[in-house]
N, C-alpha and C positions, 0 to 999 in steps of 0.2 A: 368262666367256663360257659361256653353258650349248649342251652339244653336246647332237645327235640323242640318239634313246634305244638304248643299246647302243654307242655309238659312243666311243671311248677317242683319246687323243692320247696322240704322246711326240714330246717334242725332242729330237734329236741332238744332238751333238758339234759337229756345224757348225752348228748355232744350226737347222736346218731341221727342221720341225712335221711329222709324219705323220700318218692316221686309221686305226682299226682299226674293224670292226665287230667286237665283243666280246658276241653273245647269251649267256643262261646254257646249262649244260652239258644241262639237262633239254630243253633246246629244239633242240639239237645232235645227240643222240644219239636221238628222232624223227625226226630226219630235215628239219625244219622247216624248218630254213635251216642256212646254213655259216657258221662266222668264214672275214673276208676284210679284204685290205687295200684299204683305199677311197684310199691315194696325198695327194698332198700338198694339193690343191687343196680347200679347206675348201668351197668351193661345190658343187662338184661330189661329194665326200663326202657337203655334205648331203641331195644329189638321189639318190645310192644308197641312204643308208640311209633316205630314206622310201617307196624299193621295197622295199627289205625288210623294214621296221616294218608294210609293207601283210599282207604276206603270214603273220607273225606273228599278225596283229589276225585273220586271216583265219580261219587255226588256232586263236585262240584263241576266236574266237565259238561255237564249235562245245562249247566243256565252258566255258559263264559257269555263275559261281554259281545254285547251285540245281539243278544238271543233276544226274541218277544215273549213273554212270557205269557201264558194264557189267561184267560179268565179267571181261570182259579185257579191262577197262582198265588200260595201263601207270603205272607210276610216276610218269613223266611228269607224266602225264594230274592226278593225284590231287594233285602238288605244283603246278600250274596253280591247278588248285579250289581249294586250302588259299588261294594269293597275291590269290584274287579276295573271301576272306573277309574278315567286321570282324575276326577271331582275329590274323589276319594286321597287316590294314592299320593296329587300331592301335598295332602293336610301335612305338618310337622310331626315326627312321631309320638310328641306328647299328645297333639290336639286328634288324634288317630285313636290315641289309649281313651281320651275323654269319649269320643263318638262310639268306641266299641264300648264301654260301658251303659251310655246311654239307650242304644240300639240294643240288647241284652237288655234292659228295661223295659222296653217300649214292648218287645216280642212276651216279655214273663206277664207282664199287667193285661196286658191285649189279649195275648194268647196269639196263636201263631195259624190267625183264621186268613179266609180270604182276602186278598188285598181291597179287593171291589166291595168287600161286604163292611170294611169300615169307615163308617159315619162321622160328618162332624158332632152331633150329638157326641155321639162316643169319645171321639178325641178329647172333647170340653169336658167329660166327666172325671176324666182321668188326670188330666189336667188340673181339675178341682182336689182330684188324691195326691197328686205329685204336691201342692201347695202343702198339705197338712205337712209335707219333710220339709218345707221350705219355700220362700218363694225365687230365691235362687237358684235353685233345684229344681223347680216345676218350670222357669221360664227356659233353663239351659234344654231340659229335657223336651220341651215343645219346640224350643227352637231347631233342632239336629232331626225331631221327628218331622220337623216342616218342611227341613233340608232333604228329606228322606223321597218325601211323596213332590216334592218340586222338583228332583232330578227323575223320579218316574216318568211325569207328565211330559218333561223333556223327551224323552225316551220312548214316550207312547205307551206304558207299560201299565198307566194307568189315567185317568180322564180326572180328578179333582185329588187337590190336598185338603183333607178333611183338616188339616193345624192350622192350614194358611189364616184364617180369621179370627182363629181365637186372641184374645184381646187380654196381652199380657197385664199381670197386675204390678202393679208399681214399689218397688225394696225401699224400703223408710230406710233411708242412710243412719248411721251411726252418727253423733258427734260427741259422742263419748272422750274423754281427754283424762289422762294420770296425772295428778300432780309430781311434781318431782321429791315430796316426799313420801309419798306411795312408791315411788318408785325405788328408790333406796329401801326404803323397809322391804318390799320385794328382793332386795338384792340381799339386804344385811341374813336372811331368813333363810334365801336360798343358798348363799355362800357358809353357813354354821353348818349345816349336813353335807357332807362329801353324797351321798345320794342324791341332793337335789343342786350341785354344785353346778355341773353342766348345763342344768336348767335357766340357773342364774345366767351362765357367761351366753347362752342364747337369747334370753332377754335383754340382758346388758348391750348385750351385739345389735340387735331389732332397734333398739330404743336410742342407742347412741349416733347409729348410724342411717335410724329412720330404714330400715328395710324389713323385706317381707318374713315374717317367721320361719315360715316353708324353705324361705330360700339360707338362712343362717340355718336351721337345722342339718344342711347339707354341708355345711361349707366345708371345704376339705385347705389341707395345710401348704397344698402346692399355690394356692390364692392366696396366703396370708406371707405379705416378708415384714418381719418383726426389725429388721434392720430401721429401714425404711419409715418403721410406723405407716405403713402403705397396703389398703385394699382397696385400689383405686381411689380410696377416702383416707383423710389424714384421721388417725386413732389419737384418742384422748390418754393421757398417762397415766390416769385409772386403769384403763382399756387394754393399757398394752400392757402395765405389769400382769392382770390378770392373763393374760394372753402367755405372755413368757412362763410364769406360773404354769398355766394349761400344756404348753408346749414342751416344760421339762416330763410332768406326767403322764400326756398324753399323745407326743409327736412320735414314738413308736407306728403307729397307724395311723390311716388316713384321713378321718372326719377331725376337726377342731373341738364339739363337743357331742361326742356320741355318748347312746346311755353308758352308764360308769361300769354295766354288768355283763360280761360275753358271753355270746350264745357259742355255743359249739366252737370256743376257744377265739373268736370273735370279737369287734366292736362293730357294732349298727346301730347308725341316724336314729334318735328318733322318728317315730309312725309319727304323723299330725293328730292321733286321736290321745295315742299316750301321749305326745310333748300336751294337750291338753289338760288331758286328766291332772299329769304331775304339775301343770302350774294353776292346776285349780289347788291342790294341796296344797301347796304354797302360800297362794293369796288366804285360803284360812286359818295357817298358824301364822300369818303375818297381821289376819284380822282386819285386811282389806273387804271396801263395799262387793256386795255384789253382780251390782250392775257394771264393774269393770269386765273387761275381756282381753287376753293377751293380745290380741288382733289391734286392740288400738294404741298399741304402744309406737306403731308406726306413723299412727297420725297424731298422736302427743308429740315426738320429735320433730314432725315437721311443723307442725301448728307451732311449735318454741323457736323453729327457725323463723317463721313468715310475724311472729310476735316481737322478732329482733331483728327486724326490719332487712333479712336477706332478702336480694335481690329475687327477682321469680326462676330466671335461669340459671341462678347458681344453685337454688333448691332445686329444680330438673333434674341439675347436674348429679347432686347427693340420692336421690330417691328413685333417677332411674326413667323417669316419667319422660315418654317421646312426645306427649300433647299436653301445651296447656291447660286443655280441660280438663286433665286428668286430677290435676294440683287445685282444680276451681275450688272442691270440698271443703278442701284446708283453709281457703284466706276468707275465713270466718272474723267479722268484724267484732272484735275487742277494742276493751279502754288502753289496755297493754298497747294494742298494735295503731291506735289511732293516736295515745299520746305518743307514740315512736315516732308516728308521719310528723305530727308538729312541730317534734321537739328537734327533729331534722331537719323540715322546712326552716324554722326559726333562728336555725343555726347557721343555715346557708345564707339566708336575708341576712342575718349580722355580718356575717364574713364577708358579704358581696358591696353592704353599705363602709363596712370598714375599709375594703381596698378603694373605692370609689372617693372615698377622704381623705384617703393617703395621697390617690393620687391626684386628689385637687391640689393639695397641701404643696406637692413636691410639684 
């Protein structure tokens, strides 16, 4: 059911649906309209929030694309213009959700001052806050805010990008790796609780198939043929009983392992925050270190591919990866993976001198 624009649901506990009118933060902080609760009644929700979609349309008629915006126009004002651009419109609509979050950032921390009145100073400091959540977090968030004030300038709408210079800091890669009996204990832990059971066949899934967490929490059953042992990857027999397993109890609905508990008569994906929390539970009745993280369970699987001497494209092919570089991380030099190169070159030298003698011979 596609709800109003700005308009949000959540289910309770007692199975009862609520509405929220959820504007962005830039729209908020003008003054434009308020978040507010629109109550339970989906019709009557819908009649609120197209008094307040009116008055939005209303505000935003006033800076459509093309407009110059004055001197003191707010921030606001300037991330409006950017969202009415092609620059904008044709992002993918995921990378649309990351930039409306980010820009909802930018305008809460900044505040929603003059365009012309913010500094690089400024920028850099904020920058320096956005680091303490993260340094992946503070460089995505400078970068979208750089993209912000570089389609202004384009535009004329304003004379410098105060982000352009700030001098991103550098993400210390992981090389963090599961053993494979970690890994099992992980499973045997999570597979004893029917509560953490799903969590297991999500890991198991990451880890066997080398893929993204995020994206096995999603996975739904119209992708998976158990016939076949085929998800565009060939499944291990472990893999699939558990899967057939999963599929007698849980192929009623559509996610392959959602949490085990429905909302409002429901099943839903794990959030990325709960599938974390529950596999940090996990890893301590299983009495795992704690300098693991479920995230590297994708570069354990591939690191045991590139350890057993799969080729580089056939690893691309499993993990997904359009550029080389991407896979560079992985081919981490081991005695594992250097006595493989040997024990392969050394094999081929015997077999190339042995056919070379036969065919003196003959």
């Amino acid at each position: 059911m596609k709800l109003p624009r700005y308009v949000q649901s959540k289910t309770l506990a007692d199975g009862q649906t609520y509405y929220r009118f959820n504007p962005p933060q830039h729209l908020v902080v003008q003054d434009i309209i308020s978040r507010c609760e629109l109550g339970a009644d989906l019709q009557q929700a819908k009649i609120q929030a197209k008094k307040l979609n009116k008055l939005v349309d209303e505000w935003c008629d006033k800076y459509a694309t093309g407009t110059t915006l004055k001197k003191s126009a707010k921030l606001s004002q300037l991330i409006y213009v950017y969202k009415q651009s092609n620059d904008y419109k044709m992002l993918r609509d995921k990378t649309k959700s990351q930039y409306d979050y980010f820009l909802n950032i930018l305008v809460y921390d900044l505040g929603d001052r003059r365009i012309t009145d913010i500094t690089t100073r400024m920028a850099k400091y904020h920058y320096e806050e956005w680091v303490k959540r993260g340094v992946h977090f503070a460089n995505y968030a400078c970068t979208i805010s750089s993209r912000l004030f570089r389609f202004g300038i384009q535009m004329e709408h304003v004379l410098m990008n105060p982000f352009g210079n700030i001098k991103r800091k550098t993400v210390k890669q992981r090389k963090t790796v599961w053993t494979r009996n970690q890994v099992m204990t992980f499973l045997d832990v999570a597979y004893k609780e029917f509560e953490y059971r799903n969590v297991g066949l999500i890991i198991q899934m990451a880890y066997e198939w080398c893929q993204r967490i995020g994206d096995m929490r999603m996975l739904t059953w119209d992708s998976v043929n158990l016939a076949t042992s085929i998800l565009s990857l060939e499944q291990s027999e472990e893999l699939k009983t558990m899967l057939t397993q999963q599929q007698n109890d849980f192929g009623f609905q559509p996610y392959v392992a959602p949490r085990p508990r429905p909302v409002g008569g429901k099943y839903h994906p794990y959030s990325l925050e709960r599938m974390s929390k529950a596999g940090r539970v996990v890893m301590k009745l299983a009495e795992l270190p704690d300098e693991l993280r479920l995230m590297d369970l994708r570069r354990t699987g591939t690191t045991e591919m590139v350890e057993s001497g799969v080729p580089l494209p056939q690893i691309m092919s499993v993990t997904g990866h359009a550029n080389p570089q991407s896979v560079k991380p992985y081919l981490k030099n081991t005695y594992t993976s250097a006595n493989n190169a040997l024990t392969t070159r050394n094999k081929h030298v015997k077999s190339t001198v042995s056919e070379n003698i036969e065919s003196d011979i003959t």
